[in-house]
C-alpha positions in Angstrom: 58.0 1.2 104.7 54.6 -0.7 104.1 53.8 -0.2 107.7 54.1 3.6 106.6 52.2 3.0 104.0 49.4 1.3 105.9 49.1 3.8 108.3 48.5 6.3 105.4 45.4 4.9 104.6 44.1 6.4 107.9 43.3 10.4 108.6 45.9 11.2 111.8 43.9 12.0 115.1 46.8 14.3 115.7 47.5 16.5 113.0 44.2 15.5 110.5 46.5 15.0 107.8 44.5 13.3 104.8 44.7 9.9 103.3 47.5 9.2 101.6 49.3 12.8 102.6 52.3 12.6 105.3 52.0 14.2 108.8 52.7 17.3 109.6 53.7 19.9 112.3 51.9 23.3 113.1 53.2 25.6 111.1 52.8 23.0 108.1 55.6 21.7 107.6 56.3 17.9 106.6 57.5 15.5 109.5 57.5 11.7 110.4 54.6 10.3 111.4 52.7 10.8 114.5 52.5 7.7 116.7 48.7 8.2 117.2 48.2 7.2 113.3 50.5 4.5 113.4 48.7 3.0 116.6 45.0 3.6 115.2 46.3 1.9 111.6 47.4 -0.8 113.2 44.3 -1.4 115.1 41.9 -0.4 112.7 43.6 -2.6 109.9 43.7 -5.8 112.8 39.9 -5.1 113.2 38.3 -4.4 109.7 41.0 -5.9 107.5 43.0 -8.6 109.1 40.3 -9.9 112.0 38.2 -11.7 109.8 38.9 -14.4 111.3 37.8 -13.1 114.6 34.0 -13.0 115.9 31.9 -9.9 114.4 30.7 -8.7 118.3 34.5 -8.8 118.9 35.6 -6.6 116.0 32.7 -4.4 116.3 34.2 -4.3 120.3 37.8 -2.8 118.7 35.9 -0.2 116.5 33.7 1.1 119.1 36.8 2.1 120.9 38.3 3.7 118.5 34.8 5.5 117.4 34.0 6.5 120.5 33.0 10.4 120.7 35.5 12.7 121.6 35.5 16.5 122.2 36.3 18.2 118.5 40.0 19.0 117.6 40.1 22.5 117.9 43.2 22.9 115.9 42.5 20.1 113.4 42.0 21.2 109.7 37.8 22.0 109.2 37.9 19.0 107.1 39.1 16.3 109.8 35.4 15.6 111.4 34.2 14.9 107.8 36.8 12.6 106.6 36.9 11.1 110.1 33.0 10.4 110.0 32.9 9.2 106.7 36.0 6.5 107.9 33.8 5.5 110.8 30.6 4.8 108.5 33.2 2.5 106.2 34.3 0.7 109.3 30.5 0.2 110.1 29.9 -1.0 106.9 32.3 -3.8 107.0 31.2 -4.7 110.8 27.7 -4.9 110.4 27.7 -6.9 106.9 30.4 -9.3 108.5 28.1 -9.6 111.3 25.6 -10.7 109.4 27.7 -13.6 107.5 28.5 -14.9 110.9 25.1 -14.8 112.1 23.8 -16.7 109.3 26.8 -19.4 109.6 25.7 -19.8 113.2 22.3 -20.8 112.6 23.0 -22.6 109.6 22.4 -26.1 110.8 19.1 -25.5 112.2 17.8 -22.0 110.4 18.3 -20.8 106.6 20.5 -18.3 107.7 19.6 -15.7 104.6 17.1 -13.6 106.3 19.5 -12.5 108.8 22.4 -12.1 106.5 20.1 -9.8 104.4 18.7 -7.8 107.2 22.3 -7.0 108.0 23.3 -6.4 104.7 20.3 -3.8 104.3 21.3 -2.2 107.3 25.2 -1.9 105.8 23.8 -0.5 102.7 22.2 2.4 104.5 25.4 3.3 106.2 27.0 3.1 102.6 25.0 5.4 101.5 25.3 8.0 104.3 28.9 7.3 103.5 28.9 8.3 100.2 26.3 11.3 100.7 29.1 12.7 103.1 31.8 12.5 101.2 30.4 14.0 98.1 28.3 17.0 100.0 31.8 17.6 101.7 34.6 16.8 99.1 32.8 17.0 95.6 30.4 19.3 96.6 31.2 22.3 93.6 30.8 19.4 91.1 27.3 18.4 92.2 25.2 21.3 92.1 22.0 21.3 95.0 18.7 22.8 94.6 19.3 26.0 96.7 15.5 26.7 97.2 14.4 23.5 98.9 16.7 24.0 101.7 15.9 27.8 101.8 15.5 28.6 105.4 17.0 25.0 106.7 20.1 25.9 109.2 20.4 22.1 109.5 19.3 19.8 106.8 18.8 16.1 107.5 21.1 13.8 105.1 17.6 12.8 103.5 16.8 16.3 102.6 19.9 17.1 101.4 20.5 14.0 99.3 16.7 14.9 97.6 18.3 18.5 97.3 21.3 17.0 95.6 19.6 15.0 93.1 17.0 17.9 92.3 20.2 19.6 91.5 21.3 17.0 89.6 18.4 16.7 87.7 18.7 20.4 86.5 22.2 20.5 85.7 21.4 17.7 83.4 18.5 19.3 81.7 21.2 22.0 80.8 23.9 19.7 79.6 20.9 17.8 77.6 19.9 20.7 75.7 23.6 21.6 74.5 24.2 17.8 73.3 21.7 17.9 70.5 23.5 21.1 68.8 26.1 19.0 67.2 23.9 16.1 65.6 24.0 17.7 62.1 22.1 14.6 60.1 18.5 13.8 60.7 18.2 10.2 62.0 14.9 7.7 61.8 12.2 8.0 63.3 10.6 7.0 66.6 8.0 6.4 68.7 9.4 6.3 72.8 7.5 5.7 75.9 9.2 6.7 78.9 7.4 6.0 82.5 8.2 7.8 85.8 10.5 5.5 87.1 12.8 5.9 84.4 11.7 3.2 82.2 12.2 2.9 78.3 11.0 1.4 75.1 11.0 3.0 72.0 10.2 1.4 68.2 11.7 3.0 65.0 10.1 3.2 61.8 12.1 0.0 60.5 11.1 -2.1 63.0 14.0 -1.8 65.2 13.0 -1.7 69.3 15.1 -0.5 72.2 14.6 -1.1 75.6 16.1 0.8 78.7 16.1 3.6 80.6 17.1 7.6 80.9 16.9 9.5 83.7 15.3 11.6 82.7 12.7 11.9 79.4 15.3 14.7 78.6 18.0 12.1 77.9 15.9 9.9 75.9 17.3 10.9 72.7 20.8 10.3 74.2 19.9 7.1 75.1 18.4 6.3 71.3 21.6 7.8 69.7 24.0 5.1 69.6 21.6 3.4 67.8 21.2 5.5 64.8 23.4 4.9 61.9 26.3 7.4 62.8 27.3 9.3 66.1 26.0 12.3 63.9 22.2 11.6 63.3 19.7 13.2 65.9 16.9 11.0 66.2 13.3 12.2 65.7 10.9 11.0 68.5 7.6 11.1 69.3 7.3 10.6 73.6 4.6 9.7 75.4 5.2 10.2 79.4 3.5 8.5 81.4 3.3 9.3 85.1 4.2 12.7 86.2 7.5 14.7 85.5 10.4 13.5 87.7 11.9 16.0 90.2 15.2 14.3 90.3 16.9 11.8 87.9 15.1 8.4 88.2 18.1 5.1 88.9 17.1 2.4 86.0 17.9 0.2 88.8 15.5 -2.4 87.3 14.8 -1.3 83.7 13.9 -3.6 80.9 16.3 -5.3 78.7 15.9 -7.7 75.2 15.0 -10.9 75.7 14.7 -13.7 73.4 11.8 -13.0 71.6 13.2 -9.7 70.5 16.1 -11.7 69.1 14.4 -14.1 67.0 12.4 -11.3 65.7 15.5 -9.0 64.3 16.7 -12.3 62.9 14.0 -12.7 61.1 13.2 -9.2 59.9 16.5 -8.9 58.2 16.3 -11.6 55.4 19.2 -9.8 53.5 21.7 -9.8 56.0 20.7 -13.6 56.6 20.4 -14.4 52.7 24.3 -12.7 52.5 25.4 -14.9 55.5 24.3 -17.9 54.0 25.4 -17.3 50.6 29.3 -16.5 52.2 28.8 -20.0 54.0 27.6 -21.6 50.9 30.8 -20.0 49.0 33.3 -21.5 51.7 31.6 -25.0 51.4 32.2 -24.8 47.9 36.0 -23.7 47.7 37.1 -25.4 50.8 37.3 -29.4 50.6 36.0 -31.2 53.6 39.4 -32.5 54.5 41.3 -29.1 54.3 38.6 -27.3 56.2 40.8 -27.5 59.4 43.9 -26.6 57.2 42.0 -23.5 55.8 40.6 -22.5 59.4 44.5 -21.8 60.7 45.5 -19.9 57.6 42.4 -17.8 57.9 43.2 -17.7 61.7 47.1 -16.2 60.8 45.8 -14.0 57.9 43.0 -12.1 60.5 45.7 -11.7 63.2 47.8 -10.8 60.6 45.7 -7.9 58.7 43.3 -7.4 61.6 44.2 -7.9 65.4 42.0 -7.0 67.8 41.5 -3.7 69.5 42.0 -2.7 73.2 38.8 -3.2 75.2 37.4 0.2 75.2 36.4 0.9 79.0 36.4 4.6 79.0 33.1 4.9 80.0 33.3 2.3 82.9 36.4 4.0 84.7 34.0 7.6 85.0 33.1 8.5 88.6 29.6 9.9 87.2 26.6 7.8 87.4 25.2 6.8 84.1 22.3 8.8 82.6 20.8 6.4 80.5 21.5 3.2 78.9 19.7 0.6 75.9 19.3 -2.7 74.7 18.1 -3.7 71.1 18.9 -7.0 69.0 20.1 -6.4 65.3 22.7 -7.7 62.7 25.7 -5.6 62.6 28.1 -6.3 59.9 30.9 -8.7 61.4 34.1 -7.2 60.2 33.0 -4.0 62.8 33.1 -5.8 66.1 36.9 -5.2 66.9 37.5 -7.1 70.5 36.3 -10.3 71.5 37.3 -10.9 74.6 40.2 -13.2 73.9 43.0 -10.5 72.4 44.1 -13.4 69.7 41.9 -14.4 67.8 41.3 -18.2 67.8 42.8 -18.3 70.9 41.0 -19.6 74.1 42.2 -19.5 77.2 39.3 -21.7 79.2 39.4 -24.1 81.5 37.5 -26.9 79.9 39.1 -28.5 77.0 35.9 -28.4 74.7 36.0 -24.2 74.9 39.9 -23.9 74.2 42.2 -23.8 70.8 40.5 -26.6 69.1 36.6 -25.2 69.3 37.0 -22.7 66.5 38.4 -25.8 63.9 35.3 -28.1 65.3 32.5 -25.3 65.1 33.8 -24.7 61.6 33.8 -27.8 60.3 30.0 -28.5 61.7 28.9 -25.5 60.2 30.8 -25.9 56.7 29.2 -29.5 56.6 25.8 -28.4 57.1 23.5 -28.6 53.8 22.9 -25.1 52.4 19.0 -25.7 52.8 19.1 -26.1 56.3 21.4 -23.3 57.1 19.3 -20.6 57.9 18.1 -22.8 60.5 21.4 -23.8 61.6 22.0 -20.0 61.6 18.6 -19.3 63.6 19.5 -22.1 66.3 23.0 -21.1 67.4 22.9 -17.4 66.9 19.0 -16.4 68.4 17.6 -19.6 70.0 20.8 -20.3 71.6 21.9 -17.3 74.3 22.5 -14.5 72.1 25.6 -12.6 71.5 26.2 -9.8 73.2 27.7 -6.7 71.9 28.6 -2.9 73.1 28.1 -0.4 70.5 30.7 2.6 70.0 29.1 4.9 67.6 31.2 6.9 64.9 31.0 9.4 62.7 30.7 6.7 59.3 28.9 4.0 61.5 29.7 1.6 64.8 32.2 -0.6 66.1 31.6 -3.3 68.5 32.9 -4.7 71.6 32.0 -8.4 72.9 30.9 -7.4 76.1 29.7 -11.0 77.5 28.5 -14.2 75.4 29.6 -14.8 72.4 33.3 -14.8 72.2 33.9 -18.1 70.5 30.9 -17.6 67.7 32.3 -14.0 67.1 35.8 -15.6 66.6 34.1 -17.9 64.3 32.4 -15.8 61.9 35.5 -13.3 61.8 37.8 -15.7 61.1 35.8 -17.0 58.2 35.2 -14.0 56.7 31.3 -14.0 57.0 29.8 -10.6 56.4 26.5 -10.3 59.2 25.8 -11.8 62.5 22.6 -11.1 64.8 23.3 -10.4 68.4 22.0 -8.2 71.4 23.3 -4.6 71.4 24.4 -2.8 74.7 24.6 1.3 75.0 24.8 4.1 76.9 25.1 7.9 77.2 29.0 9.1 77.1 29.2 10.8 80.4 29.4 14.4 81.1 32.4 14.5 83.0 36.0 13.1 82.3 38.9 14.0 83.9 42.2 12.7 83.7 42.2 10.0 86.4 39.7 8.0 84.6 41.8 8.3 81.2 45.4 7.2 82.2 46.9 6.2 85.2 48.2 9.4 87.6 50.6 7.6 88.5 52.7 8.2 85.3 53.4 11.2 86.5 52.7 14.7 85.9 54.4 14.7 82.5 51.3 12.7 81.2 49.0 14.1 83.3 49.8 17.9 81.2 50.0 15.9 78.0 46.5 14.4 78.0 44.7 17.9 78.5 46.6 19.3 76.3 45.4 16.9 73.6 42.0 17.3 74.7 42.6 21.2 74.1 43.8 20.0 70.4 40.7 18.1 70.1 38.4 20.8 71.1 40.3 23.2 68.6 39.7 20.9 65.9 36.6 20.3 66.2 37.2 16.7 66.9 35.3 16.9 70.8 32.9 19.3 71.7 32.7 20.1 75.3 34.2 22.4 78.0 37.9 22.0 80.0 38.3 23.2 83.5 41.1 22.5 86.0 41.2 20.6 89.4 44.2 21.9 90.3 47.0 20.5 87.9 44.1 17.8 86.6 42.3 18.8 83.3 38.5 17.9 83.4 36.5 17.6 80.5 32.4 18.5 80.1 31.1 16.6 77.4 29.0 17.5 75.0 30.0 15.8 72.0 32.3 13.2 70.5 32.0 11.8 66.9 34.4 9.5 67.4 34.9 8.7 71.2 37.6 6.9 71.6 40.1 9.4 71.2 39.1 10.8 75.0 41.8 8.0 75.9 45.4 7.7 76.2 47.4 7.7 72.8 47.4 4.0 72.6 43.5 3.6 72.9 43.3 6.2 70.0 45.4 5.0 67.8 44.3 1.5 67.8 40.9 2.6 67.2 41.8 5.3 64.8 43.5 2.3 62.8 40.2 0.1 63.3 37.9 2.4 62.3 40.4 3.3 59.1 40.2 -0.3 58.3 36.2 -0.9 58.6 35.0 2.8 57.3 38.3 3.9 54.8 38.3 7.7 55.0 35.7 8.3 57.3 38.6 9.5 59.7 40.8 11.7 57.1 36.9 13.2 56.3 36.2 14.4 59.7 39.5 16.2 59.9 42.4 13.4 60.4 44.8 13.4 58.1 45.9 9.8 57.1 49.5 10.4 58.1 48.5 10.7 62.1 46.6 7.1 61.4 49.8 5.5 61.2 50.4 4.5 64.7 51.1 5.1 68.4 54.0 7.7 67.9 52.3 9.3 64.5 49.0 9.9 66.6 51.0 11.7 69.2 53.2 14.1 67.0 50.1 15.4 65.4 48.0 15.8 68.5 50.7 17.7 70.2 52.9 19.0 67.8 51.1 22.3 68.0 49.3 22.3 71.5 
């Protein structure tokens, strides 16, 4: 059976059966597999998969073989040659960029190998991408729209051309979506003054002081990409942009955009002497009501009592399972009240799983007990030192309709598990966002293989959502799949399965009470798992 398997991984030379679908005969029907795919799996795995072990030249020897051109199939399926040529660029791919490895181990007692190993791996990377370009101009092709008039008059466009045609395309079908987004941003947000250069790149300053930097593809999506910072995933915010560099004619990467640094840290802690002046007031409190000797005492009570009346929320990754690339993305530095950043990498809080002894169970009880020690005069600078001087904490923003919630996304589990489990109102830290995609479907929500069942049950709730003003957007259908166009979600999270919702429905509740029931939940779907679903479905 996993030889079966195996060999499904490959397109059959003799039928053109697809990955992953079994063989079949003429008329169509299904059969057992031809012995030409099992043969060719088991090479092509020995070569690309399992060889590794074996020289590059003599891999490469195996897949040349097998790559060789033939005369066409005449009664393949019209999509074999494109499926077949994409496989061949993969097997490429992984030839020349293990060829490059070896070549660079070779020479490595006499030569820094890293020249050739990068020249290889450039030379990968362009098969990768004719790879990619061929399977989305053959398989994906009514999903990515092209711009028809440059390749007016072309009978046969080179890949170059047509990837420029694609992202012209691209570019235009974005400038639609962009237009519609705005419409359902009923609050006026702050203002702003954005520059955004040619290339993509960012930097815009609000009227408070607050800076983001980033990128959009295009200056189109620059208010997207300054949304998610606004105070609710309702306000439109109002910007003045100056472009410099001429209009793009397809949507620029951000492959090398600007991000926060340090300096833009130490400046939001600074500019916020509120927040800071509350902070160090709640620390002064604790110092006060806690004895020195019970401080460790008090730490595990306050540790049961979060878990208890606050546990943490499911990393929310919707965004990063999308097939789409991004359209923009931001970085700023702010305090963001503590009780709003609901996942910390470590799902108990408290509780470290790390390999050195220092970072595990007994940090939290240490930290505390420095910081609860520390004379109220020099806390500010205690503060300054191990929140902005220090690398800063970095958070992902999920905008709602009442305000944000917060994900850590890298540094800063342990200080976040700190200041949550002692109740301590504001922390500073480096904010991370970017654009909700345009296009979900349900593969990137839940797993397919649940089956059908779930598969039906997800569009319908995005049908109940859409009804109730809850998303705002478009549904198609692959097939059985629902897809969703985006245009709008006031509260995001619930584009995921039933347990992402409710978890967040319940955290949200907790940090903005009614905010939820206002926008049109009522508080007895907020319950739970099984509550959630019975009033998302109970009428779709």
């Amino acid at each position: 059976m996993a030889d079966d398997w195996d060999a499904l991984d490959w397109t059959c030379p003799t039928c053109a059966a697809s990955r992953m679908k079994t063989c079949t005969t003429k008329d169509g029907r299904p059969r057992p597999m031809h012995l030409a795919r099992r043969f060719t799996s088991l090479l092509l795995q020995f070569a690309v998969r399992r060889g590794r072990g074996q020289p590059p030249a003599e891999r490469a020897q195996i897949v040349r073989s097998l790559t060789t051109v033939r005369e066409p199939d005449t009664s393949a399926r019209e999509d074999y040659l494109w499926h077949q040529a994409a496989e061949e660029l993969f097997l490429w791919d992984q030839v020349v960029t293990a060829a490059g490895r070896h070549a660079a181990a070779a020479v490595e007692d006499h030569l820094d190998g890293d020249e050739l190993r990068d020249a290889a791996q450039q030379a990968a990377d362009r098969i990768t991408q004719a790879r990619e370009l061929l399977h989305e101009w053959h398989s994906e092709r009514a999903e990515y729209p092209l711009d028809e008039e440059l390749l007016a008059h072309v009978l046969r466009p080179a890949p170059s051309l047509l990837a420029r045609a694609r992202r012209r395309g691209d570019l235009q079908r974005l400038e639609a979506d962009l237009t519609r987004r705005p419409v359902h941003l009923d609050r006026p947000g702050g203002p702003w003054a954005a520059t955004w250069h040619s290339d993509g790149t960012l930097t815009a300053h609000r009227d408070d002081g607050l800076c983001v930097r980033g990128w959009s593809a295009t200056p189109d999506a620059t208010g997207q990409a300054l949304q998610s910072f606004e105070a609710t995933s309702r306000h439109r915010p109002q910007i003045t942009l100056t472009m410099h560099g001429e209009r793009p004619e397809a949507p620029a990467t951000g492959s090398d955009a600007p991000g926060i640094d340090q300096v833009d840290v130490l400046r939001a802690f600074d500019a916020d002497r509120a927040a800071l002046d509350a902070t160090v007031a709640a620390i002064t409190q604790l110092q006060q009501s806690w004895p020195e000797h019970e401080i460790s005492d008090r730490v595990r009570a306050a540790t049961t009592q979060l878990q208890t009346s606050a546990p943490q929320s499911p990393h929310f990754n919707l965004y990063n399972r999308q097939r789409e690339h991004e359209w923009a993305a931001g970085e700023s530095a702010a305090w963001v009240r503590t009780d709003a950043i609901v996942q910390a990498v470590d799902e108990v809080w408290g509780d470290f799983d790390r390999s050195e002894a220092s970072r595990g169970p007994s940090w939290i009880p240490r930290a505390a007990r420095e910081l609860l020690t520390t004379k109220p005069e020099q806390l500010a600078a205690f503060l300054r030192h191990h929140l902005a001087e220090e690398p800063a904490i970095s958070l992902s923003v999920i905008n709602g309709p009442t305000g944000p919630l917060y994900n850590v996304s890298m540094g800063g589990a342990h200080r976040t598990h700190l200041f949550r489990i002692l109740g301590l109102p504001w922390m500073i830290a480096k904010l991370y966002a970017r654009i909700p995609k345009r296009r979900f479907d349900v593969a990137s929500v839940i797993d397919t293989a649940k089956g059908m069942t779930e598969v039906e049950r997800v569009g319908r709730g995005w049908h109940t959502l859409l009804e109730r003003g809850l998303l705002h957007g478009r549904i198609r259908y692959e097939g059985a799949f629902a897809v969703l166009d985006l245009d709008h979600a006031p509260a995001p999270w619930l584009l995921g399965d039933a347990a992402l919702a409710s978890a967040y429905n319940t955290a949200y509740e907790r940090v903005y009470p009614g905010a939820l029931t206002e926008l049109g939940i009522p508080a007895t779907a907020m319950t739970g798992r099984i509550a959630w679903e019975q009033w998302l479905y109970a009428e779709a």
